[in-house]
N, C-alpha and C positions, 0 to 999 in steps of 0.2 A: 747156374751153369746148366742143371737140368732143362730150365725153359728155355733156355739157348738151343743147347742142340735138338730141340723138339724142334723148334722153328726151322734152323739148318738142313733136317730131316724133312721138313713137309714143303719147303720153299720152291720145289721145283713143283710143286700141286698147286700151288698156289694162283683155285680159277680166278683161281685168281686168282696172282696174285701174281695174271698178269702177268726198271728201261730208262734211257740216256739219249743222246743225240744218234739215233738210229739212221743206217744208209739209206734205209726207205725214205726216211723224215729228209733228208738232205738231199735226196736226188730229187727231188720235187719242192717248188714256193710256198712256203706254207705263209697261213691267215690269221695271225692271232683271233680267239673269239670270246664271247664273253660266257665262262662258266654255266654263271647263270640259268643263259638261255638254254645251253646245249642241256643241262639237268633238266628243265623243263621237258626242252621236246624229247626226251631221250625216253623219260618217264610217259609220255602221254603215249609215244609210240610202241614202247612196250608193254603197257596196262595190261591188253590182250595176248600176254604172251601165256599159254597154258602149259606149253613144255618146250623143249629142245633139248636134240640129241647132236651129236659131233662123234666126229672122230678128228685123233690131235698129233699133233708132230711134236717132241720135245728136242729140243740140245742144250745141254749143259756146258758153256764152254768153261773150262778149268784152266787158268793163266798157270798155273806154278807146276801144270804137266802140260802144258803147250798144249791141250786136246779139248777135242768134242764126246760128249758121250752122248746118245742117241738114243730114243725110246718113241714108241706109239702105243695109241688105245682108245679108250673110250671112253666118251661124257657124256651123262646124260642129267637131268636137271627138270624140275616141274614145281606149280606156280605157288607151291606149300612148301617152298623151301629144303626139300628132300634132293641128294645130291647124289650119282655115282660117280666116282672116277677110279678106271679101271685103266692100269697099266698092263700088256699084251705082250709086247715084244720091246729088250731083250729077255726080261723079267717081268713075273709076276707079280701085282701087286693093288691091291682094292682100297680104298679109301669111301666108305658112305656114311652120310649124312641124314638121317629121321630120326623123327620122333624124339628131338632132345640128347640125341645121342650120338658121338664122334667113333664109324668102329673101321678099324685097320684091319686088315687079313694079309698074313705075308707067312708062305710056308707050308702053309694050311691051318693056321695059328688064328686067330679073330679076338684084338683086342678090343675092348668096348670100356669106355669114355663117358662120363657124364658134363654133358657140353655146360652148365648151366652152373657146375660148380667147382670147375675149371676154368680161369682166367684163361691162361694158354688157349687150353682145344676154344672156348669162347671169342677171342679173336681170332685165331684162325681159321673157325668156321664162317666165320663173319669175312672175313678175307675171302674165302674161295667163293661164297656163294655169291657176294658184290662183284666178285670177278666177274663170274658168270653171267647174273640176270645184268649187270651193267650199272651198278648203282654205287660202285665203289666209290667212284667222286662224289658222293653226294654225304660221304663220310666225314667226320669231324676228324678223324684220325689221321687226314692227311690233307696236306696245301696243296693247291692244285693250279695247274695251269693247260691251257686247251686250242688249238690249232688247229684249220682244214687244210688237208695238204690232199689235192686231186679228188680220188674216191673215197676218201678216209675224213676222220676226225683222229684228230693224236691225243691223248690226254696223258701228263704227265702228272707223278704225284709223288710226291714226300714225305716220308712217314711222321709225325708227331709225336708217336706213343714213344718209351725211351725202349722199354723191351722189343719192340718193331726196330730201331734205329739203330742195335746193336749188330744186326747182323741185314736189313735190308736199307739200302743208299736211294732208290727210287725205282718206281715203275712206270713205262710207256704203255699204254693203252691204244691200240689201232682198231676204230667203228665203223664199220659200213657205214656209208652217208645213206642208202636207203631204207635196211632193214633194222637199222644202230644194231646189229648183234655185232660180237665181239671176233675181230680176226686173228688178231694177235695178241700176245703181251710179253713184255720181255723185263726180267726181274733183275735188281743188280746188287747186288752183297756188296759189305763195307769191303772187302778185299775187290780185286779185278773180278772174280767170278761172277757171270752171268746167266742165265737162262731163260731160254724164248720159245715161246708156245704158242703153235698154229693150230687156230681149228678149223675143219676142212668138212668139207660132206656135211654140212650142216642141216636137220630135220627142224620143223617149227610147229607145235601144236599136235603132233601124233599121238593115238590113245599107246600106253606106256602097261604093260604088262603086270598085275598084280605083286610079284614078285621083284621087278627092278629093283628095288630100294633096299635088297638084302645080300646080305654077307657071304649066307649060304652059298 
């Protein structure tokens, strides 16, 4: 129950992590493609990625209160697997990722996590950071299937693990067709509850300040 509501708790961070038959995917013909490929060139295209920053739009939509709940902030991300993500508005809230380590700040509180001997934080780091650099599908963890719809690639995925399946139904993945960074993802809990995360204002490559990757 406790690794449940961990997951429940960090699902809407999830860079991953990142969905269903979305009205973008419908309002547009989409092309089924072959996985495959798209992993390749997704990989070759981003080799050269050394960093990127964003900033993100959240909504939680909640079925059993008829509501949206709404949040913005910050991601940033570089090529050694160190992650921030910084929730701004309406609440506070930090989530980073180095050196082997999963640490939360909320309050002024900063808990710290040892990612490597933790199953839990161990997929879930593994979740957001796939989210992020783009490599999610290239995961054993999840079946996948892959479509171009306009400007986009749609990837959808299905989780395998059982502790994943308890509480996430799938996720949509929407890629720039030319920079394959990630625009969207939208995550779907076994219940009706979903949530979709835009990243916007997107930086690629900037030198990233000594400090980024800390809690403090």
């Amino acid at each position: 129950m406790k690794h449940k509501n961990i997951y429940k708790n960090t699902m809407g961070i999830c860079t991953l992590v990142l969905m269903f038959l979305s009205t973008s995917g419908l309002a547009q013909s989409r092309t089924s493609i072959a996985v495959d490929d798209l992993k390749s060139e997704m990989l070759s295209k981003t080799a050269s990625l050394v960093s990127v920053s964003c900033d993100f739009e959240q909504n939680k939509h909640l079925e059993y209160l008829d509501a949206v709940v709404s949040s913005t902030g910050k991601l940033v991300f570089d090529k050694n697997n160190r992650l921030k993500w910084e929730y701004k508005e309406p609440f506070e809230y930090l989530i980073v990722i180095n050196d082997g380590k999963f640490s939360i700040k909320t309050d002024g509180r900063i808990n710290e996590y040892d990612i490597e001997s933790n199953q839990v934080f161990s997929q879930i780091s593994d979740l957001i950071i796939s989210s992020v650099n783009g490599t999610i599908f290239t995961d054993s963890k999840f079946g996948v299937s892959a479509f171009k719809a306009g400007k986009e690639y749609i990837v959808f995925m299905e989780p395998q693990v059982e502790e994943m399946k308890e509480v996430l139904r799938k996720i949509e993945m929407h890629i720039n067709v030319d920079d394959f960074s990630v625009n969207k993802v939208i995550m779907f809990e076994q219940e009706d509850d979903f949530t979709e995360i835009k990243f916007i204002n997107k930086v690629f490559n900037a030198t990233l300040p000594a400090n980024t990757f800390s809690c403090d």
